[in-house]
C-alpha positions in Angstrom: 84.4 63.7 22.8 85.5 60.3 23.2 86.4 57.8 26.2 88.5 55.0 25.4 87.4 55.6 21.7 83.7 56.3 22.3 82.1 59.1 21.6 80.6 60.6 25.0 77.0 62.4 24.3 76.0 65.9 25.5 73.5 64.4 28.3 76.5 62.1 29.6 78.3 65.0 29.6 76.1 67.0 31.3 75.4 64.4 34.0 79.4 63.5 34.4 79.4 67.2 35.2 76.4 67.1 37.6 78.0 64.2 39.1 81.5 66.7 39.7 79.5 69.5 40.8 77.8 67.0 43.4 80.9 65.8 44.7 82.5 69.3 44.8 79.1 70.6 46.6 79.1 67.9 49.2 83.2 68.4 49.9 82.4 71.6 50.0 79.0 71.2 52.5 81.8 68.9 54.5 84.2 71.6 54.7 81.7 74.0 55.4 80.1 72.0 57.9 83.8 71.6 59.6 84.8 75.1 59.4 81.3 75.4 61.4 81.8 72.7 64.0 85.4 74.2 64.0 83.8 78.0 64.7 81.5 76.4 67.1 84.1 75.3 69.1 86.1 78.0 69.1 83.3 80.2 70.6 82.6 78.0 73.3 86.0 77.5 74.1 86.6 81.7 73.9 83.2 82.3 75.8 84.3 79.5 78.3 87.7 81.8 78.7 85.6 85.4 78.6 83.6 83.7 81.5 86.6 82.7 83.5 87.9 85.8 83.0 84.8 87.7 84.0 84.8 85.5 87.7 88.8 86.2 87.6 88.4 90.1 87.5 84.9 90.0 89.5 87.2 88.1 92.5 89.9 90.9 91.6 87.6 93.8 92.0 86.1 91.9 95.0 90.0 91.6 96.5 90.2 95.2 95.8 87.1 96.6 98.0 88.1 94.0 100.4 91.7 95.8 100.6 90.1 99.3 100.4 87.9 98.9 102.9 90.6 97.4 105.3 92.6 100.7 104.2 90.2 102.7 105.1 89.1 101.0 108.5 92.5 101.7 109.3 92.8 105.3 108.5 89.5 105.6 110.1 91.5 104.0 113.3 94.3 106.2 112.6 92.4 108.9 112.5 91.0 108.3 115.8 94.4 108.2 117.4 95.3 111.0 115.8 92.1 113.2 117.5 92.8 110.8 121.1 96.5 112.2 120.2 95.6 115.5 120.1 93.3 116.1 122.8 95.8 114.4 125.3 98.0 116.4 124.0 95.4 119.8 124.4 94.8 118.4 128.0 98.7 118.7 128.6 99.9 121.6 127.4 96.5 123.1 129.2 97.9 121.5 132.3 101.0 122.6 132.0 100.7 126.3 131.2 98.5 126.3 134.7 101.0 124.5 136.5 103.7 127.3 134.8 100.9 130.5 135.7 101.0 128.8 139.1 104.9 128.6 139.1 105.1 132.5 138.0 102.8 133.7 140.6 104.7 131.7 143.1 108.3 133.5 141.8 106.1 136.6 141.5 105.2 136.3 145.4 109.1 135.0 146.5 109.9 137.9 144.4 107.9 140.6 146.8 108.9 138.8 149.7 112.4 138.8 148.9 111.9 142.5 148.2 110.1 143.3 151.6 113.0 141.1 153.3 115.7 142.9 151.4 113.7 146.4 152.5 113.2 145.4 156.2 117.0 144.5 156.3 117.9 147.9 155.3 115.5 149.8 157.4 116.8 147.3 160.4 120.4 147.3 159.2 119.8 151.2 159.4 118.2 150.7 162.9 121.0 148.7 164.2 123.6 151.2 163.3 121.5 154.3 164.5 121.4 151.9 167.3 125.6 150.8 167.5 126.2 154.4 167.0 123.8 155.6 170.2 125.9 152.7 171.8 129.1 153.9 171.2 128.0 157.1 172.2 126.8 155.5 175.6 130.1 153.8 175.7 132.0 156.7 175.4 130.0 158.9 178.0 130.3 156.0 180.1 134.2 155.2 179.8 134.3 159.2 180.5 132.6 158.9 183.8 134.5 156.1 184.4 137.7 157.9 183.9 137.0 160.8 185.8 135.6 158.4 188.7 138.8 156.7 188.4 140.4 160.1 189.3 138.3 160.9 191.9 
């Protein structure tokens, strides 16, 4: 080989190309070494985001037992109601279906009044005509001796 009309020798050669392989290994360390710093950051910057994420959905599940619990505090409370509800309500209709056994017994008892009334007024309304009718009869006996002492 020649350079500018020289002939170049094997060892030049060989060190020229030791010389490119140096360069080309130290571009290549370089590149290496950027791709690194370049990885480097990229796994701080995606474990800096898995961490904010973690803290994100830790506070979400954290909201979430905070809004179950509510929830459940107030079906707890509803639930309450519900049983104050219904045994107000027991008490009521317990109240009531005495106060409606008391108001049959009461029509129950104006009922055998009203029966004994209605069988006295018979029996008396019997009585006063057995009574009318021994009346007339008086009258008539007595309107006959009044007659014939008229004509005595």
């Amino acid at each position: 080989m020649k350079k500018d009309g020289k002939k170049i020798t094997i060892d030049e050669l060989a060190f020229k190309t030791d010389q490119g392989f140096l360069k080309s290994d130290k571009r290549f360390d370089d590149l290496i070494k950027k791709m690194d710093q370049g990885f480097k950051e990229a796994d701080a910057r995606t474990d800096m985001k898995i961490d904010e994420l973690t803290i994100m959905i830790g506070r979400g599940f954290n909201d979430l037992t905070n809004q179950l619990n509510d929830f459940k505090e107030e079906m707890y409370s509803f639930r309450d109601e519900m049983y104050d509800f219904r045994d107000e309500t027991k008490h009521r209709l317990n109240n009531i279906e005495h106060e409606l056994s008391d108001i049959k017994q009461h029509i129950n008892d104006i009922g055998i009044r009203i029966n004994y009334i209605e069988q006295k007024s018979k029996e008396d309304k019997k009585d006063i005509i057995s009574e009318v009718s021994k009346l007339k009869k008086r009258i008539n006996i007595l309107e006959k001796q009044f007659a014939q002492l008229k004509t005595h």
